[in-house]
N, C-alpha and C positions, 0 to 999 in steps of 0.2 A: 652367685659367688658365695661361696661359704670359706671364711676368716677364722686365722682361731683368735680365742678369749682376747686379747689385749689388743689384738688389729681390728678385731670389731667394736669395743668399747671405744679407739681413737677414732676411726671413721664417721660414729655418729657425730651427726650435726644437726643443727636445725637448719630447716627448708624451708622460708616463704614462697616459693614459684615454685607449682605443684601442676600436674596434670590430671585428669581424669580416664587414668591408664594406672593397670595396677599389670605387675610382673607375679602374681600369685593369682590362682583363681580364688572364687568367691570361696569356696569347701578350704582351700587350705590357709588362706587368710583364719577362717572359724578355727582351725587345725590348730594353728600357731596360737593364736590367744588360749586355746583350750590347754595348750602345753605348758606356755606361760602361768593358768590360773592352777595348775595341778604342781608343779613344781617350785612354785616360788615359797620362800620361807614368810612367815608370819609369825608375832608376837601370841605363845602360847600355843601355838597351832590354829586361832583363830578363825584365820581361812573366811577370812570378814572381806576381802573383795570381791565387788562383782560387777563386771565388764558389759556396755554393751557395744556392740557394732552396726554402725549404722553406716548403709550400701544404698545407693542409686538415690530414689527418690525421698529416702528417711534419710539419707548425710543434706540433700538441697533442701528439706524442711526444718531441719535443724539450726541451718545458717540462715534461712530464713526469718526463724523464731528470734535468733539473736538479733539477726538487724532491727527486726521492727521495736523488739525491747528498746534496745541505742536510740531508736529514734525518737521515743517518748523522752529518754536520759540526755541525750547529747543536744547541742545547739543546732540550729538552723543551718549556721554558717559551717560547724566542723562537720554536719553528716557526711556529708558525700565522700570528704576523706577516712569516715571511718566506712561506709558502706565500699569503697571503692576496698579498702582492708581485706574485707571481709568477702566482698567477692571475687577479688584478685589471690588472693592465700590461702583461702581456709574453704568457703564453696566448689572452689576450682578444682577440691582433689579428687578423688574416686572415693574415698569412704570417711567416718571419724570414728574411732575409740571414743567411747564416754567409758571415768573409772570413777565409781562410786565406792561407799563404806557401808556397809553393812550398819548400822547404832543399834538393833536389833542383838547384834551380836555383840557390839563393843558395850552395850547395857548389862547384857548379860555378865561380861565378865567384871563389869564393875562391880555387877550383885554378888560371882560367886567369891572375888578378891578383893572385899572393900580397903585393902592397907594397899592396893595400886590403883586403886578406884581413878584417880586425879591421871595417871599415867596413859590409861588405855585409848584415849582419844590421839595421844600424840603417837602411841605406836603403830593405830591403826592408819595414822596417816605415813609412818615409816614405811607399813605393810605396803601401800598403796604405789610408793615412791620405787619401791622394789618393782612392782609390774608394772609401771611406767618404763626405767630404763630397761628391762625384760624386752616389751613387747616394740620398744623404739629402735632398740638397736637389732632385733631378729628382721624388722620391718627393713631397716638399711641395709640388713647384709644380704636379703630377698632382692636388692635393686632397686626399694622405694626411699621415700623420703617423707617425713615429718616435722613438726613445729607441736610446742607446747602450750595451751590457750584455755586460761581461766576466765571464763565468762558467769562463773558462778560465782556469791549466787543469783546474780539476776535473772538466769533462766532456769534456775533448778525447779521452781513452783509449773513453768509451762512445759517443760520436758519432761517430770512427771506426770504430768497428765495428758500431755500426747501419746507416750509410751505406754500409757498406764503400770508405772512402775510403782514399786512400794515407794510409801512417804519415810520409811525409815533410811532410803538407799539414797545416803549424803553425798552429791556431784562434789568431786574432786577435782577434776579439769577434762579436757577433749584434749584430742591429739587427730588433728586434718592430719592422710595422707594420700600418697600417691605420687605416681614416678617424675623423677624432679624434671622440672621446664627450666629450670636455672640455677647455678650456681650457688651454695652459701655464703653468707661474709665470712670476713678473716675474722679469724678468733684469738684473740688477748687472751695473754696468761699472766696473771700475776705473779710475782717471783716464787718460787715453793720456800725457799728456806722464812718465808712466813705463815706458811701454810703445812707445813711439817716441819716435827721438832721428835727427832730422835734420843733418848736420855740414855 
């Protein structure tokens, strides 16, 4: 189903009850992130995000790696509610988005613009937010479904080195998806006239 701009942006949701079914093939799932990291705007032109996609048995090692993290961190008593989390919402889907930050890059520009030196961490996590709702909402209007999941940084030191990724590529957050098995909650809205202020 293809939406235009403002029917797709309302649509998104977030998904806990996910399936391990995807409405895109593997090629065009890579297609759309590739479309997303080429078109989205960034601070300065930057272009300090980099994506990865983890499919089959790298999205169920990945959720792996988080649980056994949690279970050195969490209590005896609360694991299984978080394990049950974790493989009920987030293992269960067909793949994960991991969005990282380049510091490699965002260093650089610190060196070559030391009077926004302090700035460029917070834009490149702007940068980042932009191909977050990019690639969540092209994923919903595909047919699938998503949730947003900061597990970082607990797992950034072990998913860098499973992946063997650079040490400079700062985890941002994961995003499980795949075609919904259930339903989202109802979404509250706070009143806008406190949320917008026209002069």
């Amino acid at each position: 189903m293809t939406r235009n701009f403002k029917e797709a942006i309302k649509h998104r949701r977030t998904y806990y009850s996910l399936s391990n079914k995807s409405t895109l093939t593997d090629k065009e799932l890579k297609e759309l992130i590739e479309f997303a990291v080429l078109n989205i705007p960034s601070s300065f032109n930057s272009q300090s995000t980099r994506i990865v996609l983890l499919l089959g048995e790298n999205h169920a090692k990945l959720w792996n790696i988080t649980k056994e993290i949690l279970r050195k961190k969490v209590s005896a008593e609360a694991f299984p509610a978080t394990k049950s989390k974790i493989d009920g919402c987030f293992a269960a889907g067909y793949g994960t988005v991991l969005y990282f930050e380049d510091q490699e890059v965002v260093e650089g520009l610190q060196k070559g613009f030391p009077s926004y030196s302090d700035k460029f961490p917070q834009w490149s996590d702007h940068t980042s937010a932009m191909h977050q709702l990019a690639i969540w909402t092209m994923l919903e209007d595909a047919g699938m479904a998503a949730s947003l999941q900061h597990y970082n940084p607990l797992i950034d030191e072990e998913v860098a080195k499973t992946w063997k990724l650079s040490p400079k590529w700062r985890l941002i957050a994961q995003m499980p998806f795949g075609v919904p098995a259930g339903e989202p909650g109802e979404k509250e809205f706070s009143p806008l006239d406190k949320r917008v202020l026209v002069f």
